[in-house]
N, C-alpha and C positions, 0 to 999 in steps of 0.2 A: 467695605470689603465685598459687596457685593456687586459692584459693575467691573468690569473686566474688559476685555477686547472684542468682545462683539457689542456691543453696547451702539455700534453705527453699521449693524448689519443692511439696514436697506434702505435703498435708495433714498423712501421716501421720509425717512430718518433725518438723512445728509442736509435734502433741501428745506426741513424745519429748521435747522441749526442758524441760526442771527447771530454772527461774531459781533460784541461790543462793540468796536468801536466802530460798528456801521450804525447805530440805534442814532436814532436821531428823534424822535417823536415819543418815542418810550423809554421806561425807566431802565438802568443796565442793570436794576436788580432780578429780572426775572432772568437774567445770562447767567448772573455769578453768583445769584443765593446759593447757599450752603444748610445745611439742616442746621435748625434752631429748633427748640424745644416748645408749642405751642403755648405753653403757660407764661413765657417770656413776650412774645409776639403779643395777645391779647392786649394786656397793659399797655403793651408802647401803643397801639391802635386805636384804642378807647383813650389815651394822652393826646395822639394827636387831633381823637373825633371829638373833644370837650374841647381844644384849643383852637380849632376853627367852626366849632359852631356854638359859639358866644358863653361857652360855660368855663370858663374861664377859673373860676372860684373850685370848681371839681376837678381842673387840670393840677393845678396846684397845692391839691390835698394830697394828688399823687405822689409829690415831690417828699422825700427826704428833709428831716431838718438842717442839714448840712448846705442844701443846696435852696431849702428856701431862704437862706441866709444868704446867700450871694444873690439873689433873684427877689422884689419882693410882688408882688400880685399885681399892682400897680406896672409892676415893668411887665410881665409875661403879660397883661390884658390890652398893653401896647403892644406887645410883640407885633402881630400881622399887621395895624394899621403902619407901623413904621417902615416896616417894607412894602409897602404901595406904590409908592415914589419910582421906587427902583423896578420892584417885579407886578406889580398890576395885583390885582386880587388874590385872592387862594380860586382856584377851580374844584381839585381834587388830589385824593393820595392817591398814588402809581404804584407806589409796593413798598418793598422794604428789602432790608439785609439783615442778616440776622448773625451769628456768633457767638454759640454758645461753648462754653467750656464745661458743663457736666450738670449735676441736678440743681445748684443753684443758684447761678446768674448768668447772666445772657447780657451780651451788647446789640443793640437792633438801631437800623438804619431808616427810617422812614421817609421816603421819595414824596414830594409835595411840587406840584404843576402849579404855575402861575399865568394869570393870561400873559404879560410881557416876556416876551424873550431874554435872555440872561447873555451878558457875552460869551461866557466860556464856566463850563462846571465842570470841576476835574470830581469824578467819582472812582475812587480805587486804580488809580492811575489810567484809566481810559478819561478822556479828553470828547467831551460832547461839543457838538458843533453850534456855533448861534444861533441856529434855528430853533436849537432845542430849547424847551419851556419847562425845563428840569430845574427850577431855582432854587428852591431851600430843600435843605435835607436835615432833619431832625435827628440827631444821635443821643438815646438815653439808655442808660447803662441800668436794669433792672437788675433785684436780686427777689428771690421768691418766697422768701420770709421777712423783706421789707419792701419800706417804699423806692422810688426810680432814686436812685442814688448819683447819679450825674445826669445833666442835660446839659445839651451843646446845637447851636445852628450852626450849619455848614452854607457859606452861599460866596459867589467872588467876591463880594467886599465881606472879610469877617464881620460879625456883631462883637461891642467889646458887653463886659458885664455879665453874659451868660456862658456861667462856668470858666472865665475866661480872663486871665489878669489882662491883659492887653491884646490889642490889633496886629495882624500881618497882611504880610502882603498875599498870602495864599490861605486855603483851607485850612485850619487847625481844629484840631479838637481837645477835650480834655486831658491834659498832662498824665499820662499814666505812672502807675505807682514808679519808682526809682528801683534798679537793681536786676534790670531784665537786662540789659546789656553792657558788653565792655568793650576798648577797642579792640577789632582783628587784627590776625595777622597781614593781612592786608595792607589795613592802616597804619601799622608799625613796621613796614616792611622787611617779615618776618618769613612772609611767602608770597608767590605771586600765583595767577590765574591764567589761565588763557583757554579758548574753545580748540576742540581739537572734534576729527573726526575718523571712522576706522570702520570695516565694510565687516558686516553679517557675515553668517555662513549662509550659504545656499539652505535656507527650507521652506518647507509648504508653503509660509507665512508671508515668503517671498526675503529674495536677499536684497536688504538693504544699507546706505552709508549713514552710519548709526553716528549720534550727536552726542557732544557733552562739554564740557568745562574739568578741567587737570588742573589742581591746586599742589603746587609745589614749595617745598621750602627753600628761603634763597641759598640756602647752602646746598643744594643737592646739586652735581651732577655727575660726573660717569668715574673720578676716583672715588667718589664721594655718596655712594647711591645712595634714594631711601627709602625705608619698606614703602610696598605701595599698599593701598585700599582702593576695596569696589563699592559703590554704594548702590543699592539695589530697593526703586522706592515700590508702595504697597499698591493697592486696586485702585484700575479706573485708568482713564488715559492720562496718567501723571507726568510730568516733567522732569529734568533731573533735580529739581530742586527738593521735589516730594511734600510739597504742597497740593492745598485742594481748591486753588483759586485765589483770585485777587484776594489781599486782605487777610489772608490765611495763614498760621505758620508755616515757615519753609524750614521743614525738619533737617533737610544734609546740609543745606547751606549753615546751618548752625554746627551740624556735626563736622561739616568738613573746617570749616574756619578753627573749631575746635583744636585739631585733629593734625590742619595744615605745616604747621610750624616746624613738626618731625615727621610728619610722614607723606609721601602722594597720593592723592585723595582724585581719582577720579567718579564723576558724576555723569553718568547717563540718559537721556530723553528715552521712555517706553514706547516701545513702539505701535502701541495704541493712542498714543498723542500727536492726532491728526494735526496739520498745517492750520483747517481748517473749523478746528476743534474750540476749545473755551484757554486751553492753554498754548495757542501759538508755537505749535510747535515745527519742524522742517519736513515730519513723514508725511503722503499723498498716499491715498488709497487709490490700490489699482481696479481702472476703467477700461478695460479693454472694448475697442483695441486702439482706443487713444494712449493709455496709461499704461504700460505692462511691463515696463524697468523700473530697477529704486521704487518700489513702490510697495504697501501695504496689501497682503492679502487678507483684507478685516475676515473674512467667514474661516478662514483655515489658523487663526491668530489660538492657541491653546497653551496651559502649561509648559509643552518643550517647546514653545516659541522663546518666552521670556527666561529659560533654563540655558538656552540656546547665545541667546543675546549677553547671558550674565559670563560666561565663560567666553565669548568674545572679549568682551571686554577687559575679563582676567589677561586672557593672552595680549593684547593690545598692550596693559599696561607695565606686564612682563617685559614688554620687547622697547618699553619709552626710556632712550636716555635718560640717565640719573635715577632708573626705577630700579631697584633687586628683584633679580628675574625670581626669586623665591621670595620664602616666607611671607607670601601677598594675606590679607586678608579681607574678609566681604563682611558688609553689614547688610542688614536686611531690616526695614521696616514693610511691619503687619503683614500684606498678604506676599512683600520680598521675604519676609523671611525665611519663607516655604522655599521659592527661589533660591535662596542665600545657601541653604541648606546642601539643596539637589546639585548646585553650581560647584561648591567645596568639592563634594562628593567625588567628581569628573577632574576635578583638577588636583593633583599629588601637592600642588607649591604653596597650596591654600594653607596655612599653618593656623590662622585664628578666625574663629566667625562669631557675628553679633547678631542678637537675635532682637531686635527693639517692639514692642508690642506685637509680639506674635504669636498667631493661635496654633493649638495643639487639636486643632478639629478641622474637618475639609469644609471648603467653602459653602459649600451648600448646609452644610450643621451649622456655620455661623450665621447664617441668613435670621434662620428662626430663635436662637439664642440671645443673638444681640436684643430681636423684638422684643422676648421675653423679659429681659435686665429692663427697657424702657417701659415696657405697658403700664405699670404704675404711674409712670410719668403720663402719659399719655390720655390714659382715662382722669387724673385729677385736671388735665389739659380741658378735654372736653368738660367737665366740670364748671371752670372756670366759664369756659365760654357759651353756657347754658344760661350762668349769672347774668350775664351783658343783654340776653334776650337778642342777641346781632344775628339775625340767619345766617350772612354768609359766615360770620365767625365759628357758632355752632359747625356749618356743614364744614368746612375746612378742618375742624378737630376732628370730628366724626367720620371724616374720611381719611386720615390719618391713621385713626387706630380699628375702620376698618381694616388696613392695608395692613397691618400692623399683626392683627388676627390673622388676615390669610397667611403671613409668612410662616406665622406661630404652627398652625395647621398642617400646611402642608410641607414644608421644610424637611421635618423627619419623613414622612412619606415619599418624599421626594429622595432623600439620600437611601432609604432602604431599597427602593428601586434603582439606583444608580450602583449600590455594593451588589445588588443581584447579578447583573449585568444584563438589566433588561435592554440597558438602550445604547449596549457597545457597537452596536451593527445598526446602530440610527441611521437615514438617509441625510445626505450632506446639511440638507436645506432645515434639519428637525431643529428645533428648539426646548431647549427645558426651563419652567418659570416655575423655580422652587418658593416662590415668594410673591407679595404685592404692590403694586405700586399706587402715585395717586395722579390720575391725568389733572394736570392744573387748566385754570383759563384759557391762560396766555398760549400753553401748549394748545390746547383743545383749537386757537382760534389761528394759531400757525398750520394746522390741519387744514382745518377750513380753506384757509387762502392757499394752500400747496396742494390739494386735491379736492377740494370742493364738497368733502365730504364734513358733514355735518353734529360733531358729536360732544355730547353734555359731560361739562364734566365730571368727576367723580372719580371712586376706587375702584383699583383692576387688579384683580385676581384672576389671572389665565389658568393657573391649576386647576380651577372650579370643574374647568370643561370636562375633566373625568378620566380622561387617559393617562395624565400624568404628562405624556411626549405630545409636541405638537408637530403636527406633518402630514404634510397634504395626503388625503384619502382614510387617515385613520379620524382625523376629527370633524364634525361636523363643520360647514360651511361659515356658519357664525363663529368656531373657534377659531379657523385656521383652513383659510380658503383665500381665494384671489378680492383684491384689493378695488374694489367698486368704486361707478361714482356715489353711493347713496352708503357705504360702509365700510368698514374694516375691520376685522374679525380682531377680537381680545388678546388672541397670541402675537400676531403684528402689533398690535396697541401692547399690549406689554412688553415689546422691544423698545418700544419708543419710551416709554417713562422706565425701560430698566428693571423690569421684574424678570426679563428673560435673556437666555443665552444659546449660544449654540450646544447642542448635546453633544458634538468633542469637545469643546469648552469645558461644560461639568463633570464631563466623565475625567478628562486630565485631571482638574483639578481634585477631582474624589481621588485616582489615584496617587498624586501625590501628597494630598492632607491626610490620608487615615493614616493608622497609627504606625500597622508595620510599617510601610514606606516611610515615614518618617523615624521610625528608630533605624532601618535601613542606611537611610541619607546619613544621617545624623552619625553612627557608627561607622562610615567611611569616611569620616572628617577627620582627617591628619593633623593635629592638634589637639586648640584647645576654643571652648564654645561659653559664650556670655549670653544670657536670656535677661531679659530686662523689660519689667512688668510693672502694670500700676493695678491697683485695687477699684481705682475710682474712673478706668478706663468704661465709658460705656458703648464704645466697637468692640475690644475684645476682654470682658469682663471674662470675670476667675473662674467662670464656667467655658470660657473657650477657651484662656491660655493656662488652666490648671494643668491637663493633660501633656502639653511641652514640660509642663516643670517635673511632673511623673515622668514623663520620658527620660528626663537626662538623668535625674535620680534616682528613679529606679530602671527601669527598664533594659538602657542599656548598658547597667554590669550585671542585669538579670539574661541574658543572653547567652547562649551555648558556650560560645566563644569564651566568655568571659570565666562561667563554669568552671571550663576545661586548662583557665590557667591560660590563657589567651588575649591580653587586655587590647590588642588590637589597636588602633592609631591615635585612636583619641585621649588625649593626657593630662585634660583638665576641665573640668566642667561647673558653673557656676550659674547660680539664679540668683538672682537681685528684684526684689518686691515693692517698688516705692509707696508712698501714699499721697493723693494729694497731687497727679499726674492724670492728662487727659490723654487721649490716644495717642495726639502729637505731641507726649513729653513736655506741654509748655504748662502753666497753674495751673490747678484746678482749685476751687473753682473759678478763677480769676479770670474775665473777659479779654483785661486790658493784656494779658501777657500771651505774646507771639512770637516768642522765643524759644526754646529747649533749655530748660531748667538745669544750673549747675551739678545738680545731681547727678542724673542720667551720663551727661555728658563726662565728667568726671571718672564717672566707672568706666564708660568707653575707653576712654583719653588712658586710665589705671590699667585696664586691659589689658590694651594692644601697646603699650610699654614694654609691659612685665616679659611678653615675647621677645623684645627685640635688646633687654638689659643685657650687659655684661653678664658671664656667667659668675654664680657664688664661686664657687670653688677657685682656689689658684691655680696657677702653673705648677707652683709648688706642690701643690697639693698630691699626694699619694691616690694612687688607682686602687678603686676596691675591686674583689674576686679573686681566685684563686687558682691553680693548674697545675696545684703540685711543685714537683721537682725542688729546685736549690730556691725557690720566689720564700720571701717571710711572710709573717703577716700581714703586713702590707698588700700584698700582692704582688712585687716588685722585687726583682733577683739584685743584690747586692751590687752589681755594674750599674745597672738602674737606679739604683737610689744613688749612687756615687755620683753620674752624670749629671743626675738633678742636683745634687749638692754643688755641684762645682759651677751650674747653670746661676744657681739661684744665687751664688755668691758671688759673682760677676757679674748679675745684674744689678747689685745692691749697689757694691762698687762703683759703677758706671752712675749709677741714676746718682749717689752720694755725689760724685765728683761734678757732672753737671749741675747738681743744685748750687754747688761751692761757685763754682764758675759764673752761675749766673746770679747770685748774689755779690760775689766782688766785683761784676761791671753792671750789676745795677740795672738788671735788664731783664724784664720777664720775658721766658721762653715763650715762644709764637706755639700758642695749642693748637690740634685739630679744630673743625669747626666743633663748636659747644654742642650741638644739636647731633650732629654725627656720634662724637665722642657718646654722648647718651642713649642715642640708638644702639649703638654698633656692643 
């Protein structure tokens, strides 16, 4: 939640960025890591540093009794002389992947160099070149109140025996548990896909021709329409899939596959997801005066940027053959659902919205909240890593949960200043670092070789500096000053690892998280609203999303409006709490599961049904109210009810007789399509 669309504010940001599949010498883990929990990381670390330096008998004490059963000491103490043939020596570990699903287990990747070249190492779908000396990769699946409970080699010819009933001809790893997935509609040709594309409106942000993928059911088209859906994913320069990188769940693509069958499901690329970015996406930040059509204005990129984009896309799929130009509805996960929100609001045809892990506090509150739910985690991390007596293991925990501290710190200081409106008239170029980050190595040494500047690395706390706002003339030179060969002042460095933003950035966003503004939105929703919540989420734990579920039950029939006898457009409102759910809806705390859980999905799917059912009532059925005159109880004048009688008796008639008709020739009536018929 907390990187957004400045997050590639400068330049010398842009030219750190190493797209995977250029790495050729280095591991692609330092491109695509993801946050893992350091108590998970440690173990797999100290597994791999006993398994290449000859203690052998201590790597395998790690191990699980399940898996020293498939494995026995004798085989793991052969493990690296067996690959010598093929990959030459061990050298050294290059890094890791990591994969955690909440506080207690993690899946982690461990990159291992070899002097011999390898032919080809497919790593999370990037594709390493020959040259590279990336050969084995160690995947062991820890859990934190036991031992490494699966171990697997990755390398082009598989190993069999370890964790592994048999060989293939590519990477595999251990068989994850059964029941994460079923065939799509896809695969059952149920509905089909295709990429489509549809132009912005003109704003600051710059107008651009906005990307996505349209899941249709085969039965839809212009007799036959079907509601549509928006999908709206959360923080960071995300894709339409609403995933956080290789290897990662991709939350709509499960929601929409879900979803597909009856309804159109388009998905959109953010447009903070550069070309040039870690997700491959079509948007180009604008270069002037090479680059200044179609293109991204990253520094002007704020909440009614992606508000902006979401209501395009509304009207887009209003206007697509076979889509119902009404009753559309938007899902919103984590920081879309703020979006999802603001986007209903603006559009009348919005009839149902989904709120999927979403917080009830402004972005800048959740920065320091989230810290707060982890620091226990964190400081037993560092714990751990004091045991091992490893410097760099220590300093890498200890720089974690210093970072971790500064967010805790200054986050609320940061948003009391941002509801003051101290920094509404910020200069273009200010930045606000409500939080902290941690410069790693790899980054520190992508520095080095992209400006020659020289810097150790460790945790950044740019709030320290004391102003709160960063911007040239109010901060001192070391905060937030011009970009040296010999420095870079902490506010620039905190853009680069993501503790900071632009201050229209966080102002938008505080306007649209606090609370009026979101009972506001949320009260202009012409329908009906689904919020869908886990307990064990730890981005936006029950201290960020309590205050959304306060919102819809109480607040807004606590409202003037409502008071006054007024219920206003919204018709139904519901919260749903799961347990046992990670941010992305997939286990908790399950590693192996990268899916979106039947649960979840099911309430969605139950939803946005219940909109588009038949109504209860019949034709038949008598109109309630009243107006006097010759009308009876019913509501309905004597003619009225007459006409319905003689309706209803001639449809009885008619539909009796066709049934007769089509039982004597033995012949079932051709229905609508089934999927319509259920919609409509």
């Amino acid at each position: 939640l907390m990187s957004g669309g400045g997050l590639l504010l400068w330049a010398a940001v842009a030219a750190l960025i190493v797209h995977c599949a250029s790495l050729q010498e280095e591991s692609c883990q330092k491109c695509l890591d993801r946050t893992v929990q350091p108590e998970y990381l440690f173990p797999a670390l100290k597994f791999v540093s006993d398994l290449t330096s000859d203690r052998a008998v201590e790597a395998y004490s790690m191990l699980s009794p399940a898996v020293q059963a498939q494995l026995s000491l004798s085989a793991l103490e052969n493990l690296l002389p067996s690959l010598e043939p093929q990959y030459g020596k061990f050298v050294t570990t290059l890094g890791y992947f990591g994969t955690s699903n909440g506080g207690f287990s993690a899946f982690v990747r461990v990159n291992m160099q070899f002097t011999a070249p390898v032919p080809f190492q497919i790593v999370f779908g990037v594709t390493l070149p020959a040259t590279s000396t990336v050969g084995i990769i160690t995947s062991l699946l820890i859990n934190s109140d036991a031992p490494i409970s699966a171990f697997t080699v990755l390398a082009s010819t598989p190993l069999c025996g370890v964790c592994q009933s048999e060989c293939s001809a590519l990477p595999v790893e251990c068989t994850p548990p059964p029941g994460d997935s079923k065939p799509s509609c896809l695969a059952t040709g149920a509905c089909v896909a295709k990429s489509v594309q549809f132009l912005s409106s003109a704003i600051p942000a710059g107008q651009i021709t906005q990307h996505g993928t349209l899941f249709m059911p085969a039965w839809a088209n212009s007799s036959f329409p079907a509601p549509g859906v928006v999908t709206i994913t959360g923080s960071g320069p995300g894709n339409r899939w609403g995933n956080e990188g290789a290897g990662a769940p991709r939350v709509f693509q499960d929601v929409a596959l879900e979803l597909a069958a009856q309804f159109a499901v388009l998905l959109y690329d953010k447009r903070s997801c550069l070309a040039q970015g870690d997700y491959v996406c079509h948007y180009v930040a604008c270069q002037p005066p090479t680059v200044t059509s179609d293109c991204v204005n990253i520094a002007n990129i704020t909440y009614d940027s992606f508000v902006s984009d979401a209501v395009s896309a509304l009207g887009f799929l209003a206007n697509t053959p076979g889509v119902q130009s009404d009753g559309l509805s938007v899902i919103g996960h984590s920081q879309g659902t703020t979006i999802a929100a603001a986007a209903a609001a603006r559009v009348p045809t919005v009839s149902s919205v989904v709120l999927l892990s979403g917080p009830g506090v402004s972005l800048v509150e959740v920065t320091g909240l989230q810290m707060q739910r982890q620091l226990p985690l964190l400081v037993q991390a560092l714990a751990n890593a004091e045991a091992t007596h490893d410097p760099a293991q220590i300093a890498a925990a200890n720089d974690t949960l210093l970072s971790a501290r500064c967010s805790i710190e200054y986050a609320p200081v940061q948003t009391q200043l941002i509801a003051s409106g101290a920094y509404d008239s910020a200069p273009a170029e200010s930045l606000i670092c409500p939080g902290g980050g941690v410069l790693t190595a790899d980054v520190a040494a992508k520095i080095q070789a992209a400006t020659g500047v020289s810097i150790a690395p460790g945790p950044v706390c740019p709030a320290a500096c004391g102003t709160g706002l960063c911007v040239p003339g109010r901060n001192t030179p070391d905060c937030y000053g011009p970009i040296t060969n010999t420095t870079i002042p902490v506010c620039q460095l905190g853009a680069i690892v993501g503790a900071c933003q632009t201050a229209s950035f966080f102002v938008s966003a505080y306007k649209y998280g606090h609370e009026a503004q979101r009972v506001a939105a949320l009260s202009a929703t012409h329908g009906r609203i689904l919020a869908i919540n886990s307990w064990t989420d730890l981005k936006v734990p029950p201290s960020v999303y309590g205050p959304l579920h306060s919102i819809l039950s109480n607040n807004l029939t606590g409202t003037l409006q409502y008071l006054q006898g007024n219920l206003g457009t919204v018709t139904a409102v519901a919260n749903r709490i799961f347990a046992n759910l990670t941010h992305a809806l997939t286990r908790y705390p399950d590693p192996w599961s990268l899916t979106v859980q039947p649960g979840p999905l099911s309430a969605v799917s139950d939803f946005l049904a219940e909109a588009h059912a038949p109504p209860t009532s019949s034709a038949c059925a008598a109109r309630g109210g009243d107006d006097g005159g010759s009308r009876g109880a019913s509501g309905l004048s004597p003619l009225e009810v007459a006409l319905i009688v003689v309706v209803c008796l001639l449809g009885t008639v008619i539909a009796g007789l066709a049934v007769a008709v089509s039982r004597a020739r033995q012949v079932q009536p051709t229905p609508d399509p089934a999927a319509y018929v259920a919609m409509r």
